[in-house]
N, CA and C of each residue as an Amber inpcrd file, in Angstrom:
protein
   330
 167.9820000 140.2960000 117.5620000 167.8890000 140.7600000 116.1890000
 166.4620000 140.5800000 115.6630000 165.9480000 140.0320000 115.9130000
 164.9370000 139.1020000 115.6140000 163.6160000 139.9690000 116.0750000
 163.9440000 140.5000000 117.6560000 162.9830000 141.3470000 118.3830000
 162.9840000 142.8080000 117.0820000 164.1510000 143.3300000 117.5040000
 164.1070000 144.6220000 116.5810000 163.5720000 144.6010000 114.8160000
 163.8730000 143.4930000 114.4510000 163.1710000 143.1660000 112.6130000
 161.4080000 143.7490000 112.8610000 161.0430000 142.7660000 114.3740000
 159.8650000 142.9480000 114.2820000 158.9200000 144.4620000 114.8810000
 160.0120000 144.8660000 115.5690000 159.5970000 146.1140000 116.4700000
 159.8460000 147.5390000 115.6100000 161.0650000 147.0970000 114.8510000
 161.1380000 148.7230000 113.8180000 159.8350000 149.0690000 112.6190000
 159.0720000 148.1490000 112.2600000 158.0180000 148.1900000 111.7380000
 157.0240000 149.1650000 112.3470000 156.8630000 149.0770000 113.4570000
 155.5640000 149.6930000 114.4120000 156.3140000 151.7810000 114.6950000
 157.9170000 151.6370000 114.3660000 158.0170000 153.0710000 114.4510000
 157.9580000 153.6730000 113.1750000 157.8980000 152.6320000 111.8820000
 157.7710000 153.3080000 110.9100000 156.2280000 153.9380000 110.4400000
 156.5940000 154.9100000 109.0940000 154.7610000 155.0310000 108.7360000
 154.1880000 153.4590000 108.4210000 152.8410000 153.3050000 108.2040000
 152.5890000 151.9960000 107.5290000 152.2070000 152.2820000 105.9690000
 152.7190000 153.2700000 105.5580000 152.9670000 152.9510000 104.1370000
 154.6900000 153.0940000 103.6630000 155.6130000 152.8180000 104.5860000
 157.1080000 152.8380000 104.6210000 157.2320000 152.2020000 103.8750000
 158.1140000 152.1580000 102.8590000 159.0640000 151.2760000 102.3950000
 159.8290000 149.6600000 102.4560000 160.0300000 150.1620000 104.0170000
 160.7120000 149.2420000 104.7180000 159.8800000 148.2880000 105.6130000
 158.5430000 148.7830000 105.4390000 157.4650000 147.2480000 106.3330000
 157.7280000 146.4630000 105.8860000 158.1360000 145.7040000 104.6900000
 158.0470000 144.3320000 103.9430000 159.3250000 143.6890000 104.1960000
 160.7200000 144.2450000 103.5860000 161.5790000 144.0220000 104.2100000
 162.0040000 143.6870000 105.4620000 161.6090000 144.1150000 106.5670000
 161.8890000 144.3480000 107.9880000 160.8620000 142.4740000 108.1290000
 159.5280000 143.1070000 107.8990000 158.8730000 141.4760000 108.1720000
 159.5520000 140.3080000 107.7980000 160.3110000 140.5390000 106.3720000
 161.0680000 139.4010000 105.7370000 162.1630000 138.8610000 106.4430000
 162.9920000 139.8650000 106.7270000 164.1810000 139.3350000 107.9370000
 163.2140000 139.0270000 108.7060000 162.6340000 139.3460000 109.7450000
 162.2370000 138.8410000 111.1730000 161.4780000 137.2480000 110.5430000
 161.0230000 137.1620000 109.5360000 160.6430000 135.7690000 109.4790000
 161.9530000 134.7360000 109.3230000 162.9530000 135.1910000 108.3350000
 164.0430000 134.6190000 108.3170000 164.8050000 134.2360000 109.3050000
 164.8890000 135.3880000 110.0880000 165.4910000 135.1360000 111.2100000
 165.1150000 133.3650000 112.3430000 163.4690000 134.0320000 112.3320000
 162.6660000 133.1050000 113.1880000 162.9010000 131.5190000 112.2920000
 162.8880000 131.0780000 111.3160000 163.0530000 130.2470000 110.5400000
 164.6570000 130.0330000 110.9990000 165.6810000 130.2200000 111.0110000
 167.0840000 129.9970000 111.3540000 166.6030000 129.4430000 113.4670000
 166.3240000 130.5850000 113.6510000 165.9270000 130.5720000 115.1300000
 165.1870000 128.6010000 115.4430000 164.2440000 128.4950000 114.6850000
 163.5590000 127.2660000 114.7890000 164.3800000 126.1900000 114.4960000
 165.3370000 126.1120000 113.8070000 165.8770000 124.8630000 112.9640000
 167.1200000 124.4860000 114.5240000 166.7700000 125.4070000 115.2680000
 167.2780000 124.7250000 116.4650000 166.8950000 124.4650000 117.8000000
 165.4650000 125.7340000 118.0740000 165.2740000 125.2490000 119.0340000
 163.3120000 125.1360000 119.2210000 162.5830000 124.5370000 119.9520000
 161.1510000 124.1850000 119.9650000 160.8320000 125.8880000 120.1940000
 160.3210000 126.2410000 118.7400000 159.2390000 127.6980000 118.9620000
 157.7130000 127.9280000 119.5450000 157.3910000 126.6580000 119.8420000
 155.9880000 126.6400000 120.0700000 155.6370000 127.2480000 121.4010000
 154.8330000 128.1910000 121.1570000 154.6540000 129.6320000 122.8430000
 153.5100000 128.9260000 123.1990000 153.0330000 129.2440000 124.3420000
 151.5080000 128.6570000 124.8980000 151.9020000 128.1340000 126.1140000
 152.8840000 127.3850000 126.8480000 153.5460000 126.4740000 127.2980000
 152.5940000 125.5050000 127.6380000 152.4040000 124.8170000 126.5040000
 151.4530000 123.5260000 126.2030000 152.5690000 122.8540000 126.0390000
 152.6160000 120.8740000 126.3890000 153.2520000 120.4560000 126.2890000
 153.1300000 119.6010000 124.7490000 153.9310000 120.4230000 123.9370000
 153.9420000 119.4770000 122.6140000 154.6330000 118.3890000 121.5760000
 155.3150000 118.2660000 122.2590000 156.6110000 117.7600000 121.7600000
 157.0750000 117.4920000 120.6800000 157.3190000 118.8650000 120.5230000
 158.0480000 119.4640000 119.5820000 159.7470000 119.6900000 120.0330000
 160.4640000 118.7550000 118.9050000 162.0840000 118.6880000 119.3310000
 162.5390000 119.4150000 118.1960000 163.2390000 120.0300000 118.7530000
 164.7030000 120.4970000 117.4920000 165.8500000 119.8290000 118.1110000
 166.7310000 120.7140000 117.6120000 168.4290000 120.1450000 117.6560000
 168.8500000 119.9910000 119.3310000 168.7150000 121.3500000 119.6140000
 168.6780000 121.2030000 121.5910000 168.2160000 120.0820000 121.9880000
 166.9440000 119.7430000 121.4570000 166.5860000 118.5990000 122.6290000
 166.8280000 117.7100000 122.2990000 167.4750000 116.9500000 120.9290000
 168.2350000 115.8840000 120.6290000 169.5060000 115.9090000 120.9950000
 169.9200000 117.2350000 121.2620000 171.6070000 117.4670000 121.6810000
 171.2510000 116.6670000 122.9920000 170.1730000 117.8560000 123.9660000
 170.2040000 117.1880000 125.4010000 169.8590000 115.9900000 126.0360000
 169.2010000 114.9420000 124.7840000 169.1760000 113.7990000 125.0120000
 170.1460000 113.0390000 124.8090000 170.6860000 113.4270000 123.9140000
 172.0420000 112.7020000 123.2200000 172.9000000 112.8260000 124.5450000
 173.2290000 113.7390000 124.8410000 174.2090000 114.1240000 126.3370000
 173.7290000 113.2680000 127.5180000 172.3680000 113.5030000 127.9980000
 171.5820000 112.1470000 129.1160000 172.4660000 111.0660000 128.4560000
 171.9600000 110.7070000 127.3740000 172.0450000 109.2210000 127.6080000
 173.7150000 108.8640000 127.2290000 174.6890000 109.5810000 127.0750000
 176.3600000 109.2830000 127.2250000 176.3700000 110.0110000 128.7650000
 175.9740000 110.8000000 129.3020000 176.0980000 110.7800000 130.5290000
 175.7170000 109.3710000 131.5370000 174.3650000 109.0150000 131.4170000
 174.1790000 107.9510000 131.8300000 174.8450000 106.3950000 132.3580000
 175.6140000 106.4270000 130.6180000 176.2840000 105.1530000 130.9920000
 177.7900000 105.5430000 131.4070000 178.0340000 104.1910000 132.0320000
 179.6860000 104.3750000 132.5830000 180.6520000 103.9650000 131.3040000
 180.4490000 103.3490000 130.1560000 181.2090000 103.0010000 129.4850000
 181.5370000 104.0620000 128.5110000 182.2520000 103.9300000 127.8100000
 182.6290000 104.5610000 126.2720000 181.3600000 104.6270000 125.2830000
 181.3290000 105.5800000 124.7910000 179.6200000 105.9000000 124.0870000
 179.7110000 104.8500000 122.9690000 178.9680000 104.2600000 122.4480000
 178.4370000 103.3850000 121.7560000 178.6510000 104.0110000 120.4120000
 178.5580000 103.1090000 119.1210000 178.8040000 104.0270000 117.7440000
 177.9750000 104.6860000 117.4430000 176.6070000 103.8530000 117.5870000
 175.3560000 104.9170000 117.1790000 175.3220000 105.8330000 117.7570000
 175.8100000 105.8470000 119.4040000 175.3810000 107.6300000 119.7470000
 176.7780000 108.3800000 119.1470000 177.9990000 107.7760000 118.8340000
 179.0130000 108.5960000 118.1350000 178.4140000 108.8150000 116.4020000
 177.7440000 108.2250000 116.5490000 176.9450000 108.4410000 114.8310000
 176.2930000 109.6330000 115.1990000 175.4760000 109.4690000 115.8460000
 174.3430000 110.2500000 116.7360000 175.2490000 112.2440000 116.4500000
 176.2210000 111.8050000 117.4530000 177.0750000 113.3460000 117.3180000
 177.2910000 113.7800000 116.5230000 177.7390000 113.1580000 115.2210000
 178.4420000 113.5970000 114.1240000 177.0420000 114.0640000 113.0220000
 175.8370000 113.6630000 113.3930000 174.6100000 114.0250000 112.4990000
 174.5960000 115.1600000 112.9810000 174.2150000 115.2120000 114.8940000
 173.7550000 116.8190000 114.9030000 174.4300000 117.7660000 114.5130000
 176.0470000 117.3890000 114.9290000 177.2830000 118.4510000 114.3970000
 176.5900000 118.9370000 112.9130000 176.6280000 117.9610000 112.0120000
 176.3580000 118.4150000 110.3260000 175.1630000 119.0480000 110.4680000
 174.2090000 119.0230000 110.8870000 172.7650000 119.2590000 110.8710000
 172.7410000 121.0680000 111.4170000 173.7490000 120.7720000 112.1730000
 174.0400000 122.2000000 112.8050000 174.5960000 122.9870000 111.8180000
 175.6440000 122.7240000 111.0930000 177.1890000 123.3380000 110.8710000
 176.0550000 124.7820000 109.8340000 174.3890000 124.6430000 109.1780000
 174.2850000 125.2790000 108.2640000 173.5450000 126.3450000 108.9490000
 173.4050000 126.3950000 110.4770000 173.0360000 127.7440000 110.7990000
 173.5810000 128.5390000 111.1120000 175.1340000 128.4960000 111.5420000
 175.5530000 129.8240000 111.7560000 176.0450000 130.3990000 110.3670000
 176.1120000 129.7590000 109.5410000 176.5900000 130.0940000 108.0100000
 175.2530000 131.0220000 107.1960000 173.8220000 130.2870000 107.4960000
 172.3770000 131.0870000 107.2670000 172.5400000 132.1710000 107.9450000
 172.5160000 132.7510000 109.5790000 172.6570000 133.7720000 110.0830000
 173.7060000 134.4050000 109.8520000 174.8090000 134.6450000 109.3140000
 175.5420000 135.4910000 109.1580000 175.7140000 135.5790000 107.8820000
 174.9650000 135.1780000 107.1570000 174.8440000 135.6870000 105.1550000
 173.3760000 136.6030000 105.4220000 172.3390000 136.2030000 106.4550000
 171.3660000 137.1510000 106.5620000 171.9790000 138.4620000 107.4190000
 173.1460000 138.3190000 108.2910000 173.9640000 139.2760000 109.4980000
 174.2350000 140.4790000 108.7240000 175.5370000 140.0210000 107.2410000
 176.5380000 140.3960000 106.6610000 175.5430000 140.9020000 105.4890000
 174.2620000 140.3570000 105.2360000 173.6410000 141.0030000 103.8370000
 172.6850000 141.4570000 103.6340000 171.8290000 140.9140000 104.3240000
 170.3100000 141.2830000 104.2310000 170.2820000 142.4570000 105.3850000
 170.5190000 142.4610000 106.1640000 170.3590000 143.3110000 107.4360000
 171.1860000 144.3900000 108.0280000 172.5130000 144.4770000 106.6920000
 172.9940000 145.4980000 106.6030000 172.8200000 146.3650000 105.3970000
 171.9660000 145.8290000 104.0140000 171.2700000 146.3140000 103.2800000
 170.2770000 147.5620000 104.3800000 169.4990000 146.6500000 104.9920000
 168.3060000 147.0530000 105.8720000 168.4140000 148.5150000 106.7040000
 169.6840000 148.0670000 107.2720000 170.4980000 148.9160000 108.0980000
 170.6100000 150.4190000 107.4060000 171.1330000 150.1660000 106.0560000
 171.3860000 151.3860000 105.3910000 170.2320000 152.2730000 105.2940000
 169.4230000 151.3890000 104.4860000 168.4800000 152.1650000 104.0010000
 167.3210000 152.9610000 105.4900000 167.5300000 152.2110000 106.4490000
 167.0200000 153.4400000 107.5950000 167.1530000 153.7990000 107.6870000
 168.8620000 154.0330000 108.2960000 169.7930000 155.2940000 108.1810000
 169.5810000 156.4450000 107.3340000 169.4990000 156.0340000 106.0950000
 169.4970000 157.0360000 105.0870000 167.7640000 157.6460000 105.1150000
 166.5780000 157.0550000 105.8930000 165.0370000 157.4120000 106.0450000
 165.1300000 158.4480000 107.5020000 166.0100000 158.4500000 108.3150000
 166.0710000 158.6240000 109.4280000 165.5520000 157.7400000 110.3790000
């Protein structure tokens, strides 16, 4: 989704209508996109974590041990769960509104 926000720009005129809009989702998008996983391109090592790589640490280290996970890493789960629960709710109010606004009005430009 994210590719096309940024790619329908380049078939429009550049005095369209729809350049500003189109940029606005694709930033939105990328902003939802980040709040979960490390965006940083270059493949420099920066360490830069989002949610993934606290998920996949969180998982190492209850994989690791043989016992029953400890409270803090059951604390641990129940943060990322919440921390999570507000992006698929962001992407599909931008899915259901912004980008079927968007949708229309191309349609209707050809």
């Amino acid at each position: 989704m994210r590719r096309q926000a940024e790619a329908s720009p380049a078939a429009l005129g550049a005095e369209d209508a729809l350049q500003t809009p189109l940029a606005d989702r694709a930033d939105q998008i990328n902003h939802i996109r980040q709040k979960i996983v490390a965006t940083t391109e270059g493949g420099t090592i920066t360490g830069e974590e989002r949610r993934r790589e606290h998920t996949d640490e969180l998982h190492g280290a209850i994989m690791s041990d043989e016992g029953r996970p400890t409270d803090y890493k059951l604390t641990y789960i129940d943060l990322l769960r919440r921390a999570l629960d507000d992006v698929p709710k962001s992407f599909a109010d931008l899915q259901n509104d912004a980008m079927k606004r968007i949708s229309a009005r191309l349609q209707g430009s050809g």
